[in-house]
VOGU-3710 file (C-alpha; in Angstrom, 3 decimals, decimal comma):
1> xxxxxxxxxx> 0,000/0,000/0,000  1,741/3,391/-0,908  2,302/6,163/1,543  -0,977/8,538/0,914  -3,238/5,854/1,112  -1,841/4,432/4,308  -2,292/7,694/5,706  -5,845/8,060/4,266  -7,034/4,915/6,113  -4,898/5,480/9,387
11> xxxxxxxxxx> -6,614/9,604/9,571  -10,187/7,851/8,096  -10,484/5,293/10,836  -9,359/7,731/13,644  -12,031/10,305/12,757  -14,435/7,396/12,048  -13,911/6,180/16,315  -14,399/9,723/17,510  -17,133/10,615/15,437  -18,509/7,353/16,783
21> xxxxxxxxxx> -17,520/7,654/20,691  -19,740/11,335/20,190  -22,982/8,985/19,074  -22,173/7,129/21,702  -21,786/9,891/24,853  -24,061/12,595/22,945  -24,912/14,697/26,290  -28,905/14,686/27,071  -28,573/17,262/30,098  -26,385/20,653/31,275
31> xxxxxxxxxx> -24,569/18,182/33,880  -23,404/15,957/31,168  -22,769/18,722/28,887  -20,935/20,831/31,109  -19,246/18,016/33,177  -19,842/14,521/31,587  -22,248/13,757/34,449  -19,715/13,831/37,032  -18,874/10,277/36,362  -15,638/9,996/34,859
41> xxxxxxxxxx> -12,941/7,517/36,264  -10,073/8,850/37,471  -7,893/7,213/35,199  -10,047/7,876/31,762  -10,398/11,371/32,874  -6,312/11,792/33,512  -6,249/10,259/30,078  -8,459/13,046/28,791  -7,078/15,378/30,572  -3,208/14,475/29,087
51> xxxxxxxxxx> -4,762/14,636/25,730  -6,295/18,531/26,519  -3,368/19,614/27,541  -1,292/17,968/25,133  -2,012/20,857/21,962  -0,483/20,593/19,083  2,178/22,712/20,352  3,068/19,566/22,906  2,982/17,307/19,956  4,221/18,841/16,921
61> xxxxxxxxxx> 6,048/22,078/18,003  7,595/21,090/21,518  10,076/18,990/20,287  10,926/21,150/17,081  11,604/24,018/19,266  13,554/22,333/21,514  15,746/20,936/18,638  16,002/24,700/17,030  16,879/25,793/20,612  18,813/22,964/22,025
71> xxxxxxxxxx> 18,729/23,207/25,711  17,404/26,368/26,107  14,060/24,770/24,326  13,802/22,778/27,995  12,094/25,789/29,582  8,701/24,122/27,752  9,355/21,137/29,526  9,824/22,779/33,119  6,912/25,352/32,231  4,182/23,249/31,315
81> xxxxxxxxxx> 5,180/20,083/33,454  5,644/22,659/36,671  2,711/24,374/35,709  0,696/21,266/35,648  2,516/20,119/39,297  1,260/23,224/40,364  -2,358/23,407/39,113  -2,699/19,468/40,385  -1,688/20,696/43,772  -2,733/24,063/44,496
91> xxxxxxxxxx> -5,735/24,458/42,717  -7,910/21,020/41,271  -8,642/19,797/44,357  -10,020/23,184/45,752  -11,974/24,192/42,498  -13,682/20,652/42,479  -14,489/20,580/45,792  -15,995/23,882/45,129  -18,426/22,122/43,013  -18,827/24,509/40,068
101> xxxxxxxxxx> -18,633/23,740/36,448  -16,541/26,683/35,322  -13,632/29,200/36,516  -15,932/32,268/35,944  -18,587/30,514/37,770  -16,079/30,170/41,015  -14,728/33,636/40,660  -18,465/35,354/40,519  -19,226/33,030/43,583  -16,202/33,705/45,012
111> xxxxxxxxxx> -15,641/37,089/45,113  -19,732/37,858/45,152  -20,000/39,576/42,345  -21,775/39,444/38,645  -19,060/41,644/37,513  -15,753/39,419/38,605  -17,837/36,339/36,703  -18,075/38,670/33,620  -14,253/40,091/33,354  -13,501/36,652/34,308
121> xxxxxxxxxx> -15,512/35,460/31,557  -13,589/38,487/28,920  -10,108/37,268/30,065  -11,196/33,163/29,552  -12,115/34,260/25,699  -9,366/36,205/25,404  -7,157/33,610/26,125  -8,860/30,549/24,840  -9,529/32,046/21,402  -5,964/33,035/21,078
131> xxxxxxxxxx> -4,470/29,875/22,219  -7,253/28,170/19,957  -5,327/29,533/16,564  -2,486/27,843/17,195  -4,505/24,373/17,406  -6,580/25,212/14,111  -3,194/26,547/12,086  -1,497/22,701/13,225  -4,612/21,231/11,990  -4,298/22,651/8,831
141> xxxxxxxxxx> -0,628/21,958/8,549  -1,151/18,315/8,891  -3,963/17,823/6,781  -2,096/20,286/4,053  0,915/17,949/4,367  -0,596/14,839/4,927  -3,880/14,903/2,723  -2,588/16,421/-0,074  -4,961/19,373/0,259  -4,219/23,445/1,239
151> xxxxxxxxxx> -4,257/24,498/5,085  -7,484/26,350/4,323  -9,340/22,927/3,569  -7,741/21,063/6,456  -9,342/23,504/8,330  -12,405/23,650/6,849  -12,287/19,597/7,627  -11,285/20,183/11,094  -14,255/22,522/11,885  -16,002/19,602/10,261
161> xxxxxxxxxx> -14,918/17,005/13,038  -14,853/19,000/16,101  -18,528/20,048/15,656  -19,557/16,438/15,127  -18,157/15,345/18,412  -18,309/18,370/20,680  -21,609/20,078/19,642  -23,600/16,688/20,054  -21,444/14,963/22,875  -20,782/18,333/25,162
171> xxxxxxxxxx> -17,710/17,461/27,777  -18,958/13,864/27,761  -18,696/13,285/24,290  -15,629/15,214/24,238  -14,211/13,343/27,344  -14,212/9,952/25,770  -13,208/10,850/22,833  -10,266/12,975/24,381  -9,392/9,211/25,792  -9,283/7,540/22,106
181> xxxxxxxxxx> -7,366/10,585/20,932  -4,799/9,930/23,883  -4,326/6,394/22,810  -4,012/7,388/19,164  -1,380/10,466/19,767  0,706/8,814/22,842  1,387/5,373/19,915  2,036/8,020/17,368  4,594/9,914/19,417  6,411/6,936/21,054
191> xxxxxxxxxx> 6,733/4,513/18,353  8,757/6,364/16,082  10,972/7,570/18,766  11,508/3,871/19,664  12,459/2,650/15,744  14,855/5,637/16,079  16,106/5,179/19,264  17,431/1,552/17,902  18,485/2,850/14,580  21,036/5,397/15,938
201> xxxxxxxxxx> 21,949/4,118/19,541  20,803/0,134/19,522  18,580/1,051/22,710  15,127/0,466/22,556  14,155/2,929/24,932  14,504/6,944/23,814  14,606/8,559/27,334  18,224/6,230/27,582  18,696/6,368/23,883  19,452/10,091/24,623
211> xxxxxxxxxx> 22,613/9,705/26,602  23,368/6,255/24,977  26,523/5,340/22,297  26,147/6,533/18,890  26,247/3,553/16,298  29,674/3,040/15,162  31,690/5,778/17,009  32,732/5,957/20,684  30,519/8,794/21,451  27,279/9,345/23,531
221> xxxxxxxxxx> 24,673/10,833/21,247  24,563/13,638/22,550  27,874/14,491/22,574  28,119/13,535/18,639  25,407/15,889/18,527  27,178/19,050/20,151  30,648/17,889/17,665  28,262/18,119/14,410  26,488/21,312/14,959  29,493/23,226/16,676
231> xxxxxxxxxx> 32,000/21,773/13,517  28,794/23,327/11,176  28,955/26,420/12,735  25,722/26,129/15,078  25,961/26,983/19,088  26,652/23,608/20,875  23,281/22,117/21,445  23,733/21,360/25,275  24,545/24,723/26,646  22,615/27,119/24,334
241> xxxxxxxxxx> 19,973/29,135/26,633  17,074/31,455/25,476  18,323/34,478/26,374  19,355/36,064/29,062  18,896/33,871/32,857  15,943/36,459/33,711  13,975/36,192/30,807  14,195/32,218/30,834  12,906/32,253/34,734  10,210/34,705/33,286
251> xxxxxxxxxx> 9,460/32,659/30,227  9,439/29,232/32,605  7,761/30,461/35,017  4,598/32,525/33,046  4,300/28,869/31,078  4,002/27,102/34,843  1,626/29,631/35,932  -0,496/30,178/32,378  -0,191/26,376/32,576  -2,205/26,419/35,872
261> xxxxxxxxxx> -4,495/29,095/34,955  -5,866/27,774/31,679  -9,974/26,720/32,327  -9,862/23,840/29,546  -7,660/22,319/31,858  -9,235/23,506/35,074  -12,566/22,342/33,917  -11,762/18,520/33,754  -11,275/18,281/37,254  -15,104/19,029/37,143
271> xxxxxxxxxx> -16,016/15,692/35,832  -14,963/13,507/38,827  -17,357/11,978/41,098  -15,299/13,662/44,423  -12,479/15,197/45,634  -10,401/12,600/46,219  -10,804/11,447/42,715  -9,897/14,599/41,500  -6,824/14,253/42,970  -6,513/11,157/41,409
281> xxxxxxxxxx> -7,098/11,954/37,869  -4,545/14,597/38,742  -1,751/12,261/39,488  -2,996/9,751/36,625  -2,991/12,897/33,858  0,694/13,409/35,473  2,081/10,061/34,638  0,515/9,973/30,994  1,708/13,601/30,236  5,379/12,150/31,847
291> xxxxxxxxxx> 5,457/9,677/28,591  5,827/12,311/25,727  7,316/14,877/27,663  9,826/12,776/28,583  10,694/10,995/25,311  10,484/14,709/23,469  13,901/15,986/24,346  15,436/12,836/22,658  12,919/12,818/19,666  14,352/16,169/19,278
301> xxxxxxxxxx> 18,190/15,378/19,460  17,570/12,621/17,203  15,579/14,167/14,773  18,314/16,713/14,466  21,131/14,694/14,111  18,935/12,968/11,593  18,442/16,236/9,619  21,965/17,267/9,541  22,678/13,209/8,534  20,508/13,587/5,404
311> xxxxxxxxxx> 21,972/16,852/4,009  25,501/16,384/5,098  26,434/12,837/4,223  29,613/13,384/6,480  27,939/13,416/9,499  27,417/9,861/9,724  30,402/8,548/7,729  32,719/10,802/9,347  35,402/12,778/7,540  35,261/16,949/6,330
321> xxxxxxxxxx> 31,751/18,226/6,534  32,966/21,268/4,541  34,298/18,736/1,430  32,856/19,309/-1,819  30,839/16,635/-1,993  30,100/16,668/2,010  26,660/18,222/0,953  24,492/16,068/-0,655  23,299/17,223/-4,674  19,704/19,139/-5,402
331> xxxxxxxxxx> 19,106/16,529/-7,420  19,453/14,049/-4,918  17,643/15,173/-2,188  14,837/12,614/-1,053  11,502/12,744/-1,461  10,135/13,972/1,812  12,076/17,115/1,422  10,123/17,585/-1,802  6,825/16,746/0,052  7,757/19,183/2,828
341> xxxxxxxxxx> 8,971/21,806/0,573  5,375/21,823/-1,337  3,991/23,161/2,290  6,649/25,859/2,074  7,694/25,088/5,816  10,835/23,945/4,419  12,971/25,977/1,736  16,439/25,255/-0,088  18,153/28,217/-1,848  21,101/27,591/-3,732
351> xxxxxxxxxx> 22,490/30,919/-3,156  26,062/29,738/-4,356  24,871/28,412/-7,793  26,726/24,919/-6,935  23,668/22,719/-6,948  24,260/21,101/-3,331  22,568/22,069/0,097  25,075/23,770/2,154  23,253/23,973/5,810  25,938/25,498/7,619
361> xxxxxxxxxx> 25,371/28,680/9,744  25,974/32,215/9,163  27,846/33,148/12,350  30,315/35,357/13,444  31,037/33,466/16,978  32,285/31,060/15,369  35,355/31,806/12,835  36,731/29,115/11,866  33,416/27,429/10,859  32,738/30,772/8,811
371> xxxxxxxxxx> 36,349/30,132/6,938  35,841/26,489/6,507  31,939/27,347/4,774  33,612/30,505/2,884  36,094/28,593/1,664  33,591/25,906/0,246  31,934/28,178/-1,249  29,189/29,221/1,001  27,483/32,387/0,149  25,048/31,926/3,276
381> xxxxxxxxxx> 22,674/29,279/4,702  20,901/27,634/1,985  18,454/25,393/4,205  15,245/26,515/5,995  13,262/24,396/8,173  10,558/24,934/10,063  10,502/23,676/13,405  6,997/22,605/13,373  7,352/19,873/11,177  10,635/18,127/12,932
391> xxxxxxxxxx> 8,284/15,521/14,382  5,534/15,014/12,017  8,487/14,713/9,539  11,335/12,665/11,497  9,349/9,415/10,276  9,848/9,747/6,668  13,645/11,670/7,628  14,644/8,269/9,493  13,069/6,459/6,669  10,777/4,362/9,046
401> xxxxxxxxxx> 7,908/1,968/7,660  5,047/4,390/5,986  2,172/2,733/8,855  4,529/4,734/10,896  4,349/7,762/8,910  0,647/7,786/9,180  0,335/7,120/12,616  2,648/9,996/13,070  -0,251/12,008/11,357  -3,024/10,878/12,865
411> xxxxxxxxxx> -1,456/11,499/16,354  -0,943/15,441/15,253  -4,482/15,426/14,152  -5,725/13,877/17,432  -3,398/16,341/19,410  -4,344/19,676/17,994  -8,320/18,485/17,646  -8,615/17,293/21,587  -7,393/20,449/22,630  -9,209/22,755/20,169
421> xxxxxxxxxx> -12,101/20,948/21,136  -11,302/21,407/25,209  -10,932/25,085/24,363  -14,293/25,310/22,688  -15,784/23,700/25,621  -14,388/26,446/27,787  -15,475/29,229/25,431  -18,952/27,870/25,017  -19,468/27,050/28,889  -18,572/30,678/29,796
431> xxxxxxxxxx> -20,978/32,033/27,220  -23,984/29,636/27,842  -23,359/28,973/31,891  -21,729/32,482/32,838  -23,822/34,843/30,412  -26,384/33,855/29,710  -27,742/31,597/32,563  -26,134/33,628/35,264  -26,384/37,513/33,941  -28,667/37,861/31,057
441> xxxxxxxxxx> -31,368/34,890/31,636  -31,296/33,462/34,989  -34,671/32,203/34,618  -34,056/30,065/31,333  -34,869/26,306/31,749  -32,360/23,378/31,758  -33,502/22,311/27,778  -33,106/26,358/26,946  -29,443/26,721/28,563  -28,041/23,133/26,770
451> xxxxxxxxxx> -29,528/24,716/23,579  -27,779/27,687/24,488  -24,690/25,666/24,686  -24,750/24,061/22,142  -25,082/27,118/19,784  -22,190/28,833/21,283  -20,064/25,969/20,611  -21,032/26,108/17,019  -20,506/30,263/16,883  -17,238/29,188/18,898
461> xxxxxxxxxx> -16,448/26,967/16,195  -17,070/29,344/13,607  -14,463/31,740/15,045  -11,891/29,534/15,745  -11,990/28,660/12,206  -11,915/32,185/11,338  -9,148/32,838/13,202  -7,184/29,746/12,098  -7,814/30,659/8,196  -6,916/34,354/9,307
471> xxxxxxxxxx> -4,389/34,748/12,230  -3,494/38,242/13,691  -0,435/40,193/12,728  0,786/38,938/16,316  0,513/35,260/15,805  3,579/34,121/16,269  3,777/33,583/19,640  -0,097/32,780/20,004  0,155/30,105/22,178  3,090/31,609/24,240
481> xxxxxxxxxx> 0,667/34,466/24,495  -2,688/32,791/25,533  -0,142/31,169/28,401  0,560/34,718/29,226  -3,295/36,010/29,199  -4,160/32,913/31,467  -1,213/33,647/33,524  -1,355/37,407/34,139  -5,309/37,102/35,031  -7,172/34,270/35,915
491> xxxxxxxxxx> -4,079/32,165/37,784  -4,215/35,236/40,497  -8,076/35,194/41,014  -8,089/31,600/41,610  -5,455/31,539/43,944  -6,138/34,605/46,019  -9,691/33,120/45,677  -8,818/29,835/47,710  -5,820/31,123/49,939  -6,841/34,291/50,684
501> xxxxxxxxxx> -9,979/35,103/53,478  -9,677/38,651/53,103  -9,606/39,036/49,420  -12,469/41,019/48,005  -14,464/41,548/44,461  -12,969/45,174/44,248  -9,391/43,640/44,247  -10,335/40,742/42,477  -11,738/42,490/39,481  -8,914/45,250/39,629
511> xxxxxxxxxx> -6,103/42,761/39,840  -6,945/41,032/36,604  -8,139/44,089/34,711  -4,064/45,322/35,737  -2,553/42,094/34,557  -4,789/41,852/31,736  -3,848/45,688/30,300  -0,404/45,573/31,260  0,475/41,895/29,276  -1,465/43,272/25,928
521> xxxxxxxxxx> 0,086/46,093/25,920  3,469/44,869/26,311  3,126/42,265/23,796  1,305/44,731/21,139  3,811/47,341/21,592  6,330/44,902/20,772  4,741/43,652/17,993  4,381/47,578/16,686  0,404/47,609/17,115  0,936/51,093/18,897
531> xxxxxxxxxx> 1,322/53,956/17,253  1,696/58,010/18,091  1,817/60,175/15,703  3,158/57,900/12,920  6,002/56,772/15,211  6,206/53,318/16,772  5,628/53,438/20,075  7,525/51,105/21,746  11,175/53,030/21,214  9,600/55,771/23,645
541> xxxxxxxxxx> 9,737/52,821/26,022  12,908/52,007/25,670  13,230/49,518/22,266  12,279/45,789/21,881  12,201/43,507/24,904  12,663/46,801/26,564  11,681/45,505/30,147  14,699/44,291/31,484  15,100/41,946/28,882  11,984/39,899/28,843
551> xxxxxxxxxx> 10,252/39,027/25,924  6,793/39,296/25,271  6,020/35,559/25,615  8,051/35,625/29,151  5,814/38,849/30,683  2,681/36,854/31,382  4,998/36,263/35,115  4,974/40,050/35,326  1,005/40,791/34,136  0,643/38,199/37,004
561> xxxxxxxxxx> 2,942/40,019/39,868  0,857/43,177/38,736  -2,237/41,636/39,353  -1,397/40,580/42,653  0,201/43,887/43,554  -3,055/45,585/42,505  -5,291/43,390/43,706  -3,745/43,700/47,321  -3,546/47,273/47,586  -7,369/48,082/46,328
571> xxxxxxxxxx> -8,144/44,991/48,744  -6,472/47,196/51,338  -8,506/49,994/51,062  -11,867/48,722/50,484  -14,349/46,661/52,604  -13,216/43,015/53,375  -15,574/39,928/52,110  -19,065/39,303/53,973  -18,558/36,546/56,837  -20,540/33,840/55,005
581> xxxxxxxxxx> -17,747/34,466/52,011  -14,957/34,245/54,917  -16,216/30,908/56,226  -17,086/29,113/52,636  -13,477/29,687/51,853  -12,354/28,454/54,995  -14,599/25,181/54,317  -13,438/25,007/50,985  -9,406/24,914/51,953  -10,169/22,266/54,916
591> xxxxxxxxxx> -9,123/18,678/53,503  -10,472/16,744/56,518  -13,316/14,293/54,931  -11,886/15,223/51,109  -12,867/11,141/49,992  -16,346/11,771/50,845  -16,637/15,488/49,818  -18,829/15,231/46,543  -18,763/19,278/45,406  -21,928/19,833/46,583
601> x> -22,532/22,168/49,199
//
């Protein structure tokens, strides 16, 4: 069977079990469309839950960036991993014994107040709808790969599939088939990494492939690694950092923070029967999150070494990788570079005229590299590659079996879909369950509000697609950026909402409003969104990254110290929370009876 139509039937049958898990679970009330009924086991529920959080920038872009990075990509690892840590521990247990369906829902209870459910409600679209473009643009850069049609129509197709699974099914449908998508994306990631593992090292296992011997030399892989890209002109893969110490603490620690704040994530914890199993699916979601995160820093290695393999047949078979015929000939170059190339996410320019791919780097640090390449006849790096597609393509680079390949692409599928449709879930909870049940209609009956729901997720759907087909000028860093947005606002409210007695709806709402302005406006001055008087604004601030350093993706940590500084002095000077408030937060925090606490109270 040839490669597309492998991949045909391994993407067909995949949509084909979660269209048919959402017939299956379709949701017939607000409990089960809200919260699958509050009947989840732990363990399917930490499986959903690993597949939420999981996007497609766990599964496709994680280990790409890490491998453009080297080990300065490991602040994703220590963000979201920490962040999760932290939201298991500090937060699930509290929210679920709570006993509310969403985060806007606990903040307006909370803090007593329409008006902290509603800006809590603003800053969970914000964030959700910008974190949801990134999870619509890696659908359509698998399907435009992979099924042979353009990103627009893979995301036309991935509308197509959400709505069939999370308009009918709610959280429940979208719970079990968050499970099957789990399954399908954990294979899709580990396999491959395990073929690999044995091709290059002889060990089966990745996470020991990683410091393991390299096949025929008396090096670790990693260290043939560092030799290869430092000879090529590239900073040495185990010490390069993301700039300067502050801004990785920043970036690490607004991705920990965002990571805890995020409601798609917060709201599974909803679906357990009690407390204790919330803790539970906690831990469980822990252990099957620990399987790709884990095996992604040597996916990454390998797949670069890989890369570097195929252009530069020196790498492997030793000798001058500046030789003329080190670099392998246009001509020659195998097919899934031409495949690739067709999605313009990877580029060759043969700037000297020679007809080889010289992917050596243009660097100044690094002199004798630069002589060696001049001296070849570089003119420049002739090789661009995007880091998105280092996973989804280190299959076809290692040259693995094509089932393989199109497992690999129905895992990205199932990765960027589960946690588009999580998001949506969010998005249309807060409209139906915050709006319009809680402000606009209180009095609307239990058929009218899952109606309600319903429709939202469709106009939810319709957006996200927008979005995806048409990203913002300041897209980049979406995801980065919705981790910032989650971080700077909602992650404070929650927190000072459980730890904090005295906390009150004035500094509440003013806290998040603070973090909320001051992380936009950083991020679209740096992006050049401001402008005065035909001038960009930002050099009146002091340039780009002008805050000590940090860049925009790293100043969700800041949004979030500002929210807490603001919060705390307008807490100060306004009147403390009634008594009732007082003591229901003091309930809330006490763990004594948590295995029979049901939410309820």
């Amino acid at each position: 069977m040839d490669l597309q139509t492998t991949i045909y039937l391994f993407v067909g049958l995949s949509f084909a079990l979660y269209i048919g898990i959402a017939v299956w679970a379709r949701a017939g009330s607000t409990s089960e469309f809200y919260a699958a009924g509050g009947n989840v086991h732990p363990v399917m529920n930490g499986m959903a839950t690993a597949a939420d959080w999981m996007s497609a920038a766990s599964f496709i872009s994680m280990a790409g960036l890490i491998a453009n990075m080297g080990y300065g990509g490991g602040l994703f690892l220590m963000g979201w991993t920490g962040g999760y840590v932290l939201l298991a521990m500090l937060l699930a247990p509290y929210l679920r014994k709570f006993g509310k369906f969403t985060v806007p829902q606990f903040i307006g209870d909370r803090f007593y107040s329409k008006s902290a459910s509603t800006v809590a409600v603003v800053c969970l679209l914000i964030a959700s709808l910008t974190y949801i473009i990134g999870q619509m643009t890696g659908v359509g850069v698998a399907f435009s790969r992979f099924l042979g049609v353009s990103s627009d129509v893979g995301i036309y197709v991935g509308m197509a599939i959400v709505f069939a699974y999370a308009v009918f099914g709610g959280m429940k449908g979208i719970t079990y088939t968050q499970v099957a998508q789990y399954i399908v994306l954990i294979i899709a990631y580990t396999v491959p990494a395990v073929f690999i593992s044995l091709q290059l090292t002889g060990n089966a296992i990745p996470q020991l492939g990683l410091g393991s011997g390299f096949s025929g030399t008396d090096m670790t892989l990693l260290a043939k690694l560092d030799s290869v890209v430092t000879d090529l002109g590239f900073g040495q893969y185990t010490t390069t950092t993301a700039g300067s110490t502050l801004n990785m603490f920043m970036y690490t620690l607004s991705l920990m923070i965002g990571t805890a704040g995020l409601p798609h994530v917060i709201m599974r914890f909803f679906t357990v029967p009690s407390v204790k199993d919330a803790r539970s699916s906690a831990g469980w979601a822990l252990v099957f999150i620990a399987i790709l995160y884990t095996t992604a820093p040597a996916v990454a290695a390998m797949a670069k070494l890989n890369l570097h393999a195929t252009v530069n047949t020196a790498v492997k078979a030793g000798g001058d990788l500046y030789a003329p015929d080190a670099s392998i000939k246009n001509e020659d170059r195998p097919d899934w570079m031409k495949r690739w190339e067709k999605t313009g996410l990877l580029k060759f320019e043969d700037k000297n005229g020679d007809g080889r791919i010289q992917y050596y780097n243009d660097t100044s640090k690094n002199a004798a590299a630069t002589a060696k390449a001049t001296a070849a006849g570089w003119k420049g790096n002739e090789l661009t590659v995007n880091p998105d597609i280092i996973v989804l393509a280190n299959p076809e680079i290692a040259l693995l079996p094509n089932w393989v390949i199109a497992l690999v692409a129905a895992g990205g599928l199932a990765a960027a879909l589960s946690t588009a449709a999580g998001l949506l879930m969010a998005i249309s909870s807060a409209v139906s369950h915050d709006l319009v049940k809680n402000i606009f209609m209180p009095g609307i009956s239990e058929k009218g509000e899952l109606m309600a729901g319903k429709v939202s997720m469709a106009v939810a759907i319709v957006v996200a697609g927008y979005l995806g087909l048409n990203p913002p000028g300041f897209a980049a860093g979406t995801v980065a950026l919705a981790f910032g947005i989650a971080a700077s606002t909602l992650f404070p409210a929650i927190m000072m909402g459980i730890f904090s007695k005295k906390m009150n709806k004035e500094g509440a709402v003013a806290g998040m409003l603070a973090g909320l302005f001051i992380t936009l406006f950083y991020v679209f001055a740096h992006k050049g969104i401001f402008f005065i008087k035909g001038t960009d604004f930002l050099p009146m601030i002091g340039g780009a990254n002008s805050f000590f350093g940090i860049t925009p993706e790293a100043f969700g940590a800041v949004g979030a110290m500002v929210n807490f500084l603001v919060a705390y002095l307008v807490d100060k000077v306004t009147k403390e929370p009634p008594a009732h408030i007082q003591a229901m937060v003091e309930a809330v925090r006490i763990p004594r009876g948590s295995s029979a606490v049901t939410g309820s109270h």
